[in-house]
RODO-2510 file (C-alpha; in nm, 4 decimals, decimal comma):
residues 496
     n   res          X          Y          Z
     1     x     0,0000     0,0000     0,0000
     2     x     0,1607     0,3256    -0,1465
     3     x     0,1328     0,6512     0,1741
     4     x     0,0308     0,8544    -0,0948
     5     x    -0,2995     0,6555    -0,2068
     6     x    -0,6320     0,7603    -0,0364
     7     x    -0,8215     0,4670    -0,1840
     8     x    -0,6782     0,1769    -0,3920
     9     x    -0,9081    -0,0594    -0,5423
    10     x    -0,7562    -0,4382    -0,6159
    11     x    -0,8633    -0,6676    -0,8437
    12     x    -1,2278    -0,5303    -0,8472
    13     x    -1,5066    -0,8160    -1,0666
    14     x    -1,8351    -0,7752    -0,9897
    15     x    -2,1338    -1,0193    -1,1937
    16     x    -2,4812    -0,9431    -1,2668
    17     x    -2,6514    -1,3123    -1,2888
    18     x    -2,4187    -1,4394    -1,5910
    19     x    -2,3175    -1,1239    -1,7080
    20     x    -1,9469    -1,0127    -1,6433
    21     x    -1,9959    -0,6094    -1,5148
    22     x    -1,6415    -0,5555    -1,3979
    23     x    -1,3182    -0,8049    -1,4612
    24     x    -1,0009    -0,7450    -1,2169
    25     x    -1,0445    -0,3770    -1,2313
    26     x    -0,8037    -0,1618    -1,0026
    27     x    -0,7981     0,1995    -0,9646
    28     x    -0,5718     0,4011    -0,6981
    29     x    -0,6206     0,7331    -0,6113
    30     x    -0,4180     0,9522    -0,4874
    31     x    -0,4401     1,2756    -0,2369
    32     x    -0,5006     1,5850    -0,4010
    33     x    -0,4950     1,4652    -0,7799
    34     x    -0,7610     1,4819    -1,0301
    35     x    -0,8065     1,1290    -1,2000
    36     x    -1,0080     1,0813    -1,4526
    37     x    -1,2058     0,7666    -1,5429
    38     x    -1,2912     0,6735    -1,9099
    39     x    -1,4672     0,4721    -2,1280
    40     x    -1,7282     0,3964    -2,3782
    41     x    -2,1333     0,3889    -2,2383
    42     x    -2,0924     0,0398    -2,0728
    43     x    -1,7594     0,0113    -1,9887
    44     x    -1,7970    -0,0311    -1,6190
    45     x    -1,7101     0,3113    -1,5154
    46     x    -2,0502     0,3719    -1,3324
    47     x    -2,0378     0,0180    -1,1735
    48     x    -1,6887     0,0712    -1,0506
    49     x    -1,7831     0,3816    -0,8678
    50     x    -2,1324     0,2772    -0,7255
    51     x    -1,9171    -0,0059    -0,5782
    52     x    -1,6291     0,2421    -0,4262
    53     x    -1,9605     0,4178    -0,2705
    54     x    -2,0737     0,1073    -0,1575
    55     x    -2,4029     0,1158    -0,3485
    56     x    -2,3044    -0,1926    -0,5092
    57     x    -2,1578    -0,5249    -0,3282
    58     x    -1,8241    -0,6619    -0,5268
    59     x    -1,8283    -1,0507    -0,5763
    60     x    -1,4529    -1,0344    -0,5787
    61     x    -1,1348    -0,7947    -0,4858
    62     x    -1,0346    -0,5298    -0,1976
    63     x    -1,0802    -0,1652    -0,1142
    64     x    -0,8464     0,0005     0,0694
    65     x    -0,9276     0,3972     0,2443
    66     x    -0,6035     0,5168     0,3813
    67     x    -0,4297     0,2236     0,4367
    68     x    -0,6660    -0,0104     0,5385
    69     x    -0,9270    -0,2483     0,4037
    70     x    -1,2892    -0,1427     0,4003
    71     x    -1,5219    -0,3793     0,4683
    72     x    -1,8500    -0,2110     0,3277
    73     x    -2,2282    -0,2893     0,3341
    74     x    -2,4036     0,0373     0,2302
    75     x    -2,3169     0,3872     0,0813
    76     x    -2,3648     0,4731     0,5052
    77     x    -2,0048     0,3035     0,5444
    78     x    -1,8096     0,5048     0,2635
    79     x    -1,9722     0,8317     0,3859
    80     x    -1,8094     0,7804     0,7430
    81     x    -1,4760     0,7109     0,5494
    82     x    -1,4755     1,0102     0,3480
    83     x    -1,6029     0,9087     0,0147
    84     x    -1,8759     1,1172    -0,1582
    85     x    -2,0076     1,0219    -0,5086
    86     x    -2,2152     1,2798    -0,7351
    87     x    -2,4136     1,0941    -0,9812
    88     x    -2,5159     1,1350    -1,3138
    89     x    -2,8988     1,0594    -1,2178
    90     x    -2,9271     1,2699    -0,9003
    91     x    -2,9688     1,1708    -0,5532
    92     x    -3,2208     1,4361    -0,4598
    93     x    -3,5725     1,4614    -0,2597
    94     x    -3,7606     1,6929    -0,4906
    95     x    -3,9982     1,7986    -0,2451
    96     x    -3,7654     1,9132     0,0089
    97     x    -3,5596     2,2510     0,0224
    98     x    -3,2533     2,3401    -0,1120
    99     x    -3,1445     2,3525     0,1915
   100     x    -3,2746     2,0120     0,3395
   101     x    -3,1038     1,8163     0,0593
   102     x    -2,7404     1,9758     0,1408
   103     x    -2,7688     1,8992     0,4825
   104     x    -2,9973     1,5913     0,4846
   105     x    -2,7556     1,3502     0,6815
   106     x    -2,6661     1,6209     0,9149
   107     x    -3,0083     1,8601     0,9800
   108     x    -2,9531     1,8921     1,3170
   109     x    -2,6464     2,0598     1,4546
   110     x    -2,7026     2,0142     1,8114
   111     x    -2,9673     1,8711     2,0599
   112     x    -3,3129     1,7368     1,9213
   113     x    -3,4392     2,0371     1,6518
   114     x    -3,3499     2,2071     1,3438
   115     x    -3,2360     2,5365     1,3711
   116     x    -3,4264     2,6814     1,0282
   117     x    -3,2611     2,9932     1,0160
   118     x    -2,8764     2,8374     1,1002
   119     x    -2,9540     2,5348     0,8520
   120     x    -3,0723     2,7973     0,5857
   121     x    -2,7278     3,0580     0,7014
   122     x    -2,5352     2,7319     0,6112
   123     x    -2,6534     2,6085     0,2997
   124     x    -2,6204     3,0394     0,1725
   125     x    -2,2377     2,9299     0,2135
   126     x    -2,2125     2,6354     0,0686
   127     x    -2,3757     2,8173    -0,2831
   128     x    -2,1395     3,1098    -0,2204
   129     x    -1,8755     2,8962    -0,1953
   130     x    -1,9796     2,7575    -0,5386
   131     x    -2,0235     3,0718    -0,6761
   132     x    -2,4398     3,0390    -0,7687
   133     x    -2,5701     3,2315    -0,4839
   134     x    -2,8604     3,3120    -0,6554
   135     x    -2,9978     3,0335    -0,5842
   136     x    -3,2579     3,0313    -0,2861
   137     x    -3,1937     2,7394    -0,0261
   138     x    -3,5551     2,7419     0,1021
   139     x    -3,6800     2,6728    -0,2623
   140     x    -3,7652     2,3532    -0,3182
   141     x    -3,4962     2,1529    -0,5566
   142     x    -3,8120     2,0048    -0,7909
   143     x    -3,8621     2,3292    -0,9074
   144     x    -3,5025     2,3921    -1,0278
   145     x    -3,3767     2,3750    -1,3349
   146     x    -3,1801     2,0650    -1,4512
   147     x    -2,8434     2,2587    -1,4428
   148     x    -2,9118     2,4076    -1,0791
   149     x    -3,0104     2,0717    -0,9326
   150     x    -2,6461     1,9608    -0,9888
   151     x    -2,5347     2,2338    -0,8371
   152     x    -2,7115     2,1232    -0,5078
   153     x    -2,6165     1,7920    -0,5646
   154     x    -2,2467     1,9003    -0,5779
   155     x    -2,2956     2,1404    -0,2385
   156     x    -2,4698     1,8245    -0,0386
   157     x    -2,1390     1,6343    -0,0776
   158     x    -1,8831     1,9216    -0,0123
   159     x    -2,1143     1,9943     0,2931
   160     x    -1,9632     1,6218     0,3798
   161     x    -1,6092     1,7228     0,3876
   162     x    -1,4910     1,4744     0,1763
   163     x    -1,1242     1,3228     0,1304
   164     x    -1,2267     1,1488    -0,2018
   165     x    -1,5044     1,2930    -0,4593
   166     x    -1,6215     1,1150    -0,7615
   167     x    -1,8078     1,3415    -1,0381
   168     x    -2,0050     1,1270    -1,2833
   169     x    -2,0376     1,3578    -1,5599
   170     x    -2,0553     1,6621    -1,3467
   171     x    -2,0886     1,9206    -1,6129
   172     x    -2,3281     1,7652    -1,8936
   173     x    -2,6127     2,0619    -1,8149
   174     x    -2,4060     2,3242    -1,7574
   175     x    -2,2751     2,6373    -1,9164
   176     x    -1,9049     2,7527    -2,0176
   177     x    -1,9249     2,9963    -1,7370
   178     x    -2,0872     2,7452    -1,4798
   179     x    -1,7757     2,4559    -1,5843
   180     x    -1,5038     2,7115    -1,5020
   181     x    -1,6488     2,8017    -1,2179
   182     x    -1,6852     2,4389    -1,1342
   183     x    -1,3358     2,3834    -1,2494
   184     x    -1,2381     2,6597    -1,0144
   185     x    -1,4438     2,4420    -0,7078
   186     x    -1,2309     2,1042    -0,8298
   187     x    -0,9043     2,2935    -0,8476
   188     x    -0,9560     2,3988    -0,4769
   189     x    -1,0387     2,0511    -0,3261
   190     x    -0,7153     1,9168    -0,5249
   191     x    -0,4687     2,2094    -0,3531
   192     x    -0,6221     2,0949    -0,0194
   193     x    -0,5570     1,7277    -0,0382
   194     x    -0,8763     1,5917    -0,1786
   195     x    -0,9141     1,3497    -0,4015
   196     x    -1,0723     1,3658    -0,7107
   197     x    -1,2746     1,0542    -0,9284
   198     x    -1,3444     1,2776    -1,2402
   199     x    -1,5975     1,0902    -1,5173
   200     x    -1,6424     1,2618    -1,8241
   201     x    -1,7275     1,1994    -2,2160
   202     x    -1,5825     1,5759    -2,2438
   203     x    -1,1895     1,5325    -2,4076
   204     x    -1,1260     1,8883    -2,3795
   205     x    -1,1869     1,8788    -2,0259
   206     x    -1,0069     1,5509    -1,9726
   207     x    -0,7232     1,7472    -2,0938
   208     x    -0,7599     2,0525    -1,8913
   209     x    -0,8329     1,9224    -1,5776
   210     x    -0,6948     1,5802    -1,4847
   211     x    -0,3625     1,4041    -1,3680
   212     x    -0,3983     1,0726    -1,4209
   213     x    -0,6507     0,9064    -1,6749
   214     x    -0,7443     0,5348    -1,6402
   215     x    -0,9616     0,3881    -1,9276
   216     x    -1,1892     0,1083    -1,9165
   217     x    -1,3454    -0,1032    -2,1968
   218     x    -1,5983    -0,3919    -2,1866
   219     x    -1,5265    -0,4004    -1,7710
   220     x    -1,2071    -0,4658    -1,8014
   221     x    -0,9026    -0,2305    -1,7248
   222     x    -0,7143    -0,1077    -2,0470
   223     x    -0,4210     0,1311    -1,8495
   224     x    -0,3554     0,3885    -1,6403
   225     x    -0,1703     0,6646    -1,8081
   226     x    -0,0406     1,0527    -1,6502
   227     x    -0,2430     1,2734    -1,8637
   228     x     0,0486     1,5269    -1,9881
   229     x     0,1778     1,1699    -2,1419
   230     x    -0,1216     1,1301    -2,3737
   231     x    -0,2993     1,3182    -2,6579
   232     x    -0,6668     1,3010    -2,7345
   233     x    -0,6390     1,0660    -3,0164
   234     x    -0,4257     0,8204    -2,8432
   235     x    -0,7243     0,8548    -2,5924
   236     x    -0,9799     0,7876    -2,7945
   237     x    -0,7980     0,5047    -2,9609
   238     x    -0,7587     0,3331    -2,6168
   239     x    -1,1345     0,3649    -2,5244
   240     x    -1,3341     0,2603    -2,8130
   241     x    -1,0408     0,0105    -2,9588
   242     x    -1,0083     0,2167    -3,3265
   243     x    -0,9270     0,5204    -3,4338
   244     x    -1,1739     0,8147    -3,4818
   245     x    -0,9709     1,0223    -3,7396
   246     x    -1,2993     1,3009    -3,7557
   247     x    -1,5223     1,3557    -3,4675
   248     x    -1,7972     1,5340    -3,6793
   249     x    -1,8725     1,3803    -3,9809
   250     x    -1,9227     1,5690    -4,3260
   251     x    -2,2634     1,5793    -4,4529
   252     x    -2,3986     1,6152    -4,7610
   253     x    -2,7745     1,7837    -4,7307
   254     x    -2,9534     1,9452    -4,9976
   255     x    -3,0838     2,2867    -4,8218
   256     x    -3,4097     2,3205    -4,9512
   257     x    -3,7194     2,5057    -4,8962
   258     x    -3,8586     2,6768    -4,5460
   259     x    -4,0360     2,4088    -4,3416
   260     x    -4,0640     2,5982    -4,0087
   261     x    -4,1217     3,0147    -3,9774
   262     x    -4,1464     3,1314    -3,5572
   263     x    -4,2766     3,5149    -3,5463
   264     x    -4,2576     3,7289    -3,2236
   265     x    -4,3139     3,4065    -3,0003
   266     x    -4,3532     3,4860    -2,6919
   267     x    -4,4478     3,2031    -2,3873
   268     x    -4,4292     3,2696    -1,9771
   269     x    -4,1013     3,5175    -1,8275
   270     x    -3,8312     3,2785    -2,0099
   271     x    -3,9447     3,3428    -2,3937
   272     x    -3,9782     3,6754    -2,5480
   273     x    -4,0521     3,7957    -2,8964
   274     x    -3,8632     3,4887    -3,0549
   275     x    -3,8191     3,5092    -3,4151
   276     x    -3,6149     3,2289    -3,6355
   277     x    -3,6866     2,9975    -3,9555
   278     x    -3,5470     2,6604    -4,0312
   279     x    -3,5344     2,4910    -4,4021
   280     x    -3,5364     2,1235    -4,5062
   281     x    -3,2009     1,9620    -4,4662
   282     x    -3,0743     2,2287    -4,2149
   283     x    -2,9303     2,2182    -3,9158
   284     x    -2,9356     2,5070    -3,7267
   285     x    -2,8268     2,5128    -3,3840
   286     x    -2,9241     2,6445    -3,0585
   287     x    -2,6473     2,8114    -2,8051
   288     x    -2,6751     3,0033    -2,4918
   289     x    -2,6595     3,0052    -2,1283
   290     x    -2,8417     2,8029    -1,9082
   291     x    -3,1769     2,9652    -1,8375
   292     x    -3,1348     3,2241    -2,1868
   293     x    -3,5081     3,0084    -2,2723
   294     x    -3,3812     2,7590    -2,5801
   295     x    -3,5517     2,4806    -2,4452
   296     x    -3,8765     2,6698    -2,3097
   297     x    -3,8667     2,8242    -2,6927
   298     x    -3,8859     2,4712    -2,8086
   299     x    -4,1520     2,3582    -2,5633
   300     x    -4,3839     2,6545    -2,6774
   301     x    -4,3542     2,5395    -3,0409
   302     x    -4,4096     2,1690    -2,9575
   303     x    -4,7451     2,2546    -2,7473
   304     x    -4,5859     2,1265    -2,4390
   305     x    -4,6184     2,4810    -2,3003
   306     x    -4,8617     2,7350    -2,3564
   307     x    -4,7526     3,0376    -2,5398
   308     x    -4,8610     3,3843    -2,5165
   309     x    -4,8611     3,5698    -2,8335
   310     x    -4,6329     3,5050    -3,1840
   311     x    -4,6983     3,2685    -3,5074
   312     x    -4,5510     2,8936    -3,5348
   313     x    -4,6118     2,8574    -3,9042
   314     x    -4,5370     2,4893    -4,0365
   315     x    -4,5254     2,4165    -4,3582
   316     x    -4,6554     2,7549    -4,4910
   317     x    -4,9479     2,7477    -4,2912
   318     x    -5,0215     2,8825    -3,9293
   319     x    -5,0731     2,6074    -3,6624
   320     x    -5,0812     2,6243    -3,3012
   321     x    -5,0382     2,2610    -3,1861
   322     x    -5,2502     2,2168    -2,8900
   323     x    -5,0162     1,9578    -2,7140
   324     x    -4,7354     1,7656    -2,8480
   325     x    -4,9675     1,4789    -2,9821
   326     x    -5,1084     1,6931    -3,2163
   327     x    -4,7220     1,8645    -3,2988
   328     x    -4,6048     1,4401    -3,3336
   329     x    -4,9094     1,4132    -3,5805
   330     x    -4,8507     1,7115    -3,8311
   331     x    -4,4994     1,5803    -3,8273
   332     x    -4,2842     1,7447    -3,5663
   333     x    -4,0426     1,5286    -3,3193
   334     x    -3,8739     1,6856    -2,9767
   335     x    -3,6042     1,5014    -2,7681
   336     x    -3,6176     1,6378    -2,4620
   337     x    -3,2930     1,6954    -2,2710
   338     x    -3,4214     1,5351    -1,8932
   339     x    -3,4175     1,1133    -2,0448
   340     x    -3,5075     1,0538    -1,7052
   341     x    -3,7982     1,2313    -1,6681
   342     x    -3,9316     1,3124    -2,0288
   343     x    -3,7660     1,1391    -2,2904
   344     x    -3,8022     0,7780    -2,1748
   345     x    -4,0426     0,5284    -1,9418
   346     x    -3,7518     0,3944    -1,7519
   347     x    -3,9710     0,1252    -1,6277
   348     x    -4,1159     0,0175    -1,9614
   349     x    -3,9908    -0,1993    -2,2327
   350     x    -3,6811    -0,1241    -2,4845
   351     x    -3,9398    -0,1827    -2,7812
   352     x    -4,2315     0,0116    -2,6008
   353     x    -3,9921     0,3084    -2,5406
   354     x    -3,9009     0,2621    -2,9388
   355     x    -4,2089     0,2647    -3,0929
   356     x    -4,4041     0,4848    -2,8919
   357     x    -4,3737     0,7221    -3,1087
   358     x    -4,4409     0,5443    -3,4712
   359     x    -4,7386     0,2986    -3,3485
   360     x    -4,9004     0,2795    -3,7261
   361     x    -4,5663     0,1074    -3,8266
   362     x    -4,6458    -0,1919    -3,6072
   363     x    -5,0290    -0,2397    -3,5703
   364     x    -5,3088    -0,3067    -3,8185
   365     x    -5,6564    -0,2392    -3,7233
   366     x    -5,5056    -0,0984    -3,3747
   367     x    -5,3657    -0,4456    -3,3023
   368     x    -4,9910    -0,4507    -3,2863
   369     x    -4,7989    -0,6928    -3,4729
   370     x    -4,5178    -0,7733    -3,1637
   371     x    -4,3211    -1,0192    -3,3854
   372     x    -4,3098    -0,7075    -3,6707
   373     x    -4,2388    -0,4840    -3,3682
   374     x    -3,9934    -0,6597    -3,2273
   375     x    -3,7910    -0,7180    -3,5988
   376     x    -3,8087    -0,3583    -3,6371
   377     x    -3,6581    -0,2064    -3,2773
   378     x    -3,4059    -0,4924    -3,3544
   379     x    -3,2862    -0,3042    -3,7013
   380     x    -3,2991     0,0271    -3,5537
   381     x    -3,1054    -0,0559    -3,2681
   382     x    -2,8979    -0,2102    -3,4518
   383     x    -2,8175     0,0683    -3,6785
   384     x    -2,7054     0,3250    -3,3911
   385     x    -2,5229     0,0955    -3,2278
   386     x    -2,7043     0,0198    -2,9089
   387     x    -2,6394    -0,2010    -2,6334
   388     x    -2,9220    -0,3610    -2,4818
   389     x    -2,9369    -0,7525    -2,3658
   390     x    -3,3634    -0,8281    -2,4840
   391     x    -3,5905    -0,5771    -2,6566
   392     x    -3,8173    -0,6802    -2,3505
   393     x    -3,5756    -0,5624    -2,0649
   394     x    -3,7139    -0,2180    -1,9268
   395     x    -3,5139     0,1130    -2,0601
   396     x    -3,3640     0,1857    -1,6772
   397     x    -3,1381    -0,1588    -1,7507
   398     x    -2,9456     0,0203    -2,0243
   399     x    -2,6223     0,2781    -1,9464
   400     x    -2,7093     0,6075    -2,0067
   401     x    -2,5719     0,6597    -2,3245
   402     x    -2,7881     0,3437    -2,4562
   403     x    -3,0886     0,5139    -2,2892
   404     x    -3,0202     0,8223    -2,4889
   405     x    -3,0119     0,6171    -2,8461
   406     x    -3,3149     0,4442    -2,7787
   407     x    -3,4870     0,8091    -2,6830
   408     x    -3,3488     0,9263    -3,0070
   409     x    -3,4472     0,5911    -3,1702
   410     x    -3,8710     0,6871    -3,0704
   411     x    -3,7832     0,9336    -3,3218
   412     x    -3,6289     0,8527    -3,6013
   413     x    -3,9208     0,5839    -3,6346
   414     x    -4,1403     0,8568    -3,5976
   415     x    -4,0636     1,0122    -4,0183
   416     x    -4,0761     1,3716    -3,8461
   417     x    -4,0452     1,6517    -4,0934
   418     x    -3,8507     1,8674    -3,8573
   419     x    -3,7278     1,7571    -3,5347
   420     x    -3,5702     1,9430    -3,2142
   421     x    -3,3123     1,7859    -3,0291
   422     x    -3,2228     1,9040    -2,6929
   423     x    -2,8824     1,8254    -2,5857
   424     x    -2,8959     1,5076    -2,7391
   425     x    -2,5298     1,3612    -2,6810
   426     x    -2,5560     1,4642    -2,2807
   427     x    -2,3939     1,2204    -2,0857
   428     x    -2,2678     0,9464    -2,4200
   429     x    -1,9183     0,8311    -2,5089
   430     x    -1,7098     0,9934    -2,7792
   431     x    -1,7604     0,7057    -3,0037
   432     x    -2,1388     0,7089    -2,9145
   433     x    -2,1400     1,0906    -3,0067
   434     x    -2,0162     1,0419    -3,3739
   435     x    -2,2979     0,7965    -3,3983
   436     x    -2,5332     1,0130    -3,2980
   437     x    -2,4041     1,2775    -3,5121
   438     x    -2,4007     1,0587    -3,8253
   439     x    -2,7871     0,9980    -3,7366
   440     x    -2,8013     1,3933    -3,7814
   441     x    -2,6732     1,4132    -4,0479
   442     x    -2,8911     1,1403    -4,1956
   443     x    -3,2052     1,2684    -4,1088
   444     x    -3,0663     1,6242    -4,2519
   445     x    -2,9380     1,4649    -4,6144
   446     x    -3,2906     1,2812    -4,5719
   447     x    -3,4309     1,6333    -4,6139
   448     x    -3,5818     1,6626    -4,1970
   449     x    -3,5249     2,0065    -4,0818
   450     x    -3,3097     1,9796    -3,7148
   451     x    -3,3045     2,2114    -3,4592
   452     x    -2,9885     2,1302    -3,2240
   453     x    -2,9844     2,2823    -2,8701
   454     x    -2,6524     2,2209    -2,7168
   455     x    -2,4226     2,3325    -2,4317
   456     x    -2,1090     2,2320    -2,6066
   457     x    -1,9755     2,4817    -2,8186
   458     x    -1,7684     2,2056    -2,9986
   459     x    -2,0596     2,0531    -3,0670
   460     x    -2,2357     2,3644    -3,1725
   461     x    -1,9694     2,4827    -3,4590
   462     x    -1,9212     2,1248    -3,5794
   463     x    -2,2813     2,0652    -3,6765
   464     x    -2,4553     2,3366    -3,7492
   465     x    -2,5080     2,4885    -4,1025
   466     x    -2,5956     2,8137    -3,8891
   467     x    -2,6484     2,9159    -3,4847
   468     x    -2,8896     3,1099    -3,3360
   469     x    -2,7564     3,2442    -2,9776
   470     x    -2,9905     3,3022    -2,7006
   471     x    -2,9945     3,5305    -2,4031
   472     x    -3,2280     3,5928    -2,1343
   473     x    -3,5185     3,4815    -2,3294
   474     x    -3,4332     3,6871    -2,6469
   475     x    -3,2303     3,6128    -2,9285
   476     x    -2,9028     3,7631    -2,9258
   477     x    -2,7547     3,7212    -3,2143
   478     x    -2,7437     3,4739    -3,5290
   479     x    -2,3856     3,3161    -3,6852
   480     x    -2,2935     3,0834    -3,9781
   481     x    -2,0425     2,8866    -4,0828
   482     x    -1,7648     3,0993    -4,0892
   483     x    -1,8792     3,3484    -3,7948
   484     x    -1,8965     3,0147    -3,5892
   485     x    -1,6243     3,0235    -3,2752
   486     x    -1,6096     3,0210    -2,9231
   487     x    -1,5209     3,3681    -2,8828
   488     x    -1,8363     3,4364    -3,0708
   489     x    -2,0824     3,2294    -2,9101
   490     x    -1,9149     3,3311    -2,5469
   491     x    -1,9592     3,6837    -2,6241
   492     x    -2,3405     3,6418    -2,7966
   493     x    -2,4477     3,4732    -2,5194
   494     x    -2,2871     3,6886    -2,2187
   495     x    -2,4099     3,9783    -2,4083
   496     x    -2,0732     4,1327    -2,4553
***
């Protein structure tokens, strides 16, 4: 046992009935070092770590904290030793306070109540400390958005005082601005001894912000490397096992005639006096902030959301879709960016989730055909490369990236005319992404109109024919092709 190790994991297997999760895995970590954890949607990565936290039981190998061997039985029992995990899927009650949530394994701070106005003073800090103190602890986390909800999630396990902290794809929903600042939070912890489990799909900030990198493929370890030693491609040709010589793909899409016209839409306090138009075979994307109102934009159009004033005109005619049935019917699709919550039934089939969407493919009469059904979630599957052990399991069996192709899947059997796609690569492998991608550009060359809201600007300039920038509920500004950088998106979006 190296002095400078905080945890070391030996030899780590772990089996789910017959299937092999985890092989001999190890992983050490060290005091005050960033390493980062890699690999492909079903790798391990997820299992390794709910195992460290002692969600998960291993069937074979040892865990060391600080010298000696843990002998664990429930997430309780890594908490005492210093060993916080933030998940991809939060860990949050909903119906309880900011506040509650930070402090829920500690609400009391002495004798047999809660001190309201002390447990509020405290959780104030905690956000402060974070930088997002405009967030109010007494508001309860259900309401927030996506993006703010990890930020609680992060403050409940600093509150913990952690030696070891494992982010599992920490910054999927948040902004440039809210990942530095982040970065800023991660940079601290690692100058005062903590150590850092860092899981990301994100190369660039792989390469930024870690040490050490170990990569994992299939459950089984691949190496351990120090990251200065390494260069993305080298990466990326460890994790998925071949190289990936272009991360976005060229298409080849015929631009063609207007299919959807927005005027002066305006819906609630986060959308106001939207205009934009979208053609066949374009893609035109969809950048700003966190909160700047892309997705309640999209939601308006849709008829998930009621709008206030402003045309949606679809196909040269004025509609106002009264709920998203009636959107899906005249021809318009929407992947939402919360899988969880609104683009999947977790606890429904892989080929119910699939077809939901595209029903008339697979019935006659209103009686499904399940053997036609089945054949045909097979071949789309199939096609974008998903994972999945029987078309019958429920979706909540698959990895997260293999939930996110089945969501996008339920659409691309749906033959939509246009279709908006809200961050639809969130929390899925770099070899996962260019799949994805290459679906884009399929539907695009196929002649759908696709509207692309996404937090990464990478992801922003490499697939959009043009980009629309939103701030504060109002479009800020409009780039293409060659206007397309950081810089200007940063600046667009900040209103500088």
């Amino acid at each position: 046992m190296h002095d400078q190790y905080i945890v070391e994991m030996r030899n780590i297997s772990k089996f789910f009935g017959g299937v092999k999760a985890l092989k001999n895995v190890s992983l050490t970590i060290k005091r005050g070092e960033v390493h980062a954890l890699m690999g492909e949607n079903g790798a391990g990565k997820s299992t390794l770590m709910k195992i460290l936290a002692g969600a998960y039981q291993k069937d074979e190998g040892q865990i060391f904290v600080e010298g000696k061997e843990a002998k664990v039985s429930s997430p309780k029992d890594m908490i005492k030793l210093g060993v916080s995990v933030i998940y991809q899927e939060f860990m949050l009650a909903p119906d309880l306070s900011v506040a509650e949530n930070i402090f829920i394994d500690h609400l009391v701070d002495s004798g047999m109540f809660i001190n309201w106005k002390r447990l509020k003073q405290r959780a104030k800090e905690q956000l402060i400390k974070l930088g997002f103190d405009d967030i109010d602890p007494e508001q309860k986390v259900g309401s927030l958005s996506v993006a703010y909800q990890q930020i609680v999630e992060i403050c409940k396990c600093l509150a913990r005082d952690s030696k070891v902290l494992v982010f599992d794809e920490p910054t999927a929903v948040l902004t440039f601005s809210e990942t530095q600042k982040l970065f800023d939070i991660i940079r601290n912890l690692k100058a005062n001894g903590v150590g850092i489990v860092y899981i990301s799909h994100r190369l660039e900030e792989i390469m930024e912000l870690s040490d050490r990198i170990t990569i994992l493929k299939d459950g089984e370890y691949v190496g351990t490397v120090p990251t200065a030693d390494i260069n993305k491609e080298k990466l990326v040709s460890m994790m998925v096992g071949r190289e990936i010589s272009q991360l976005f793909p060229k298409r080849n899409a015929k631009i063609g005639e207007e299919i959807l016209r927005v005027e002066n839409l305006s819906a609630g306090k986060m959308v106001k006096d939207v205009s934009f138009s979208i053609r066949k075979g374009e893609v035109v994307g969809f950048s700003g902030l966190v909160g700047s109102g892309r997705t309640e934009t999209m939601r308006a159009i849709f008829g998930a959301d009621q709008r206030d004033s402003g045309k949606v005109i679809f196909f040269g005619k004025e509609v106002n879709f009264k709920d998203p049935k009636d959107a899906i019917k005249n021809g318009l699709g929407f992947l939402p960016e919360d899988r969880k919550h609104q683009g999947l039934l977790l606890e429904q089939s892989i080929r119910m989730n699939t077809t939901l969407a595209s029903m008339s493919k697979v019935k006659k009469f209103d009686i499904i055909n399940h053997k036609k059904e089945k054949e045909y979630v097979k071949e789309l599957l199939a096609s974008i490369a998903t994972k999945y052990g029987s078309t019958e399991d429920n979706a909540n069996s698959l990895s997260g990236g293999n939930q996110q192709k089945v969501a996008l899947a339920k659409w691309v059997a749906a033959d939509c005319k246009c279709i908006i796609l809200d961050e639809p690569t969130r929390g899925v492998d770099v070899g996962a992404k260019t799949e994805i991608y290459n679906i884009i550009n399929q539907l695009a060359e196929s002649g759908v109109a696709v509207i692309l809201i996404s937090s990464e600007m990478t992801e922003i300039i490499g697939m959009s024919d043009r980009v629309i920038v939103m701030r504060q509920g109002r479009i800020s500004g409009e780039l293409d092709k060659s206007e397309m950088t950081e810089d200007n998106l940063i600046k667009l979006s900040m209103g500088v």
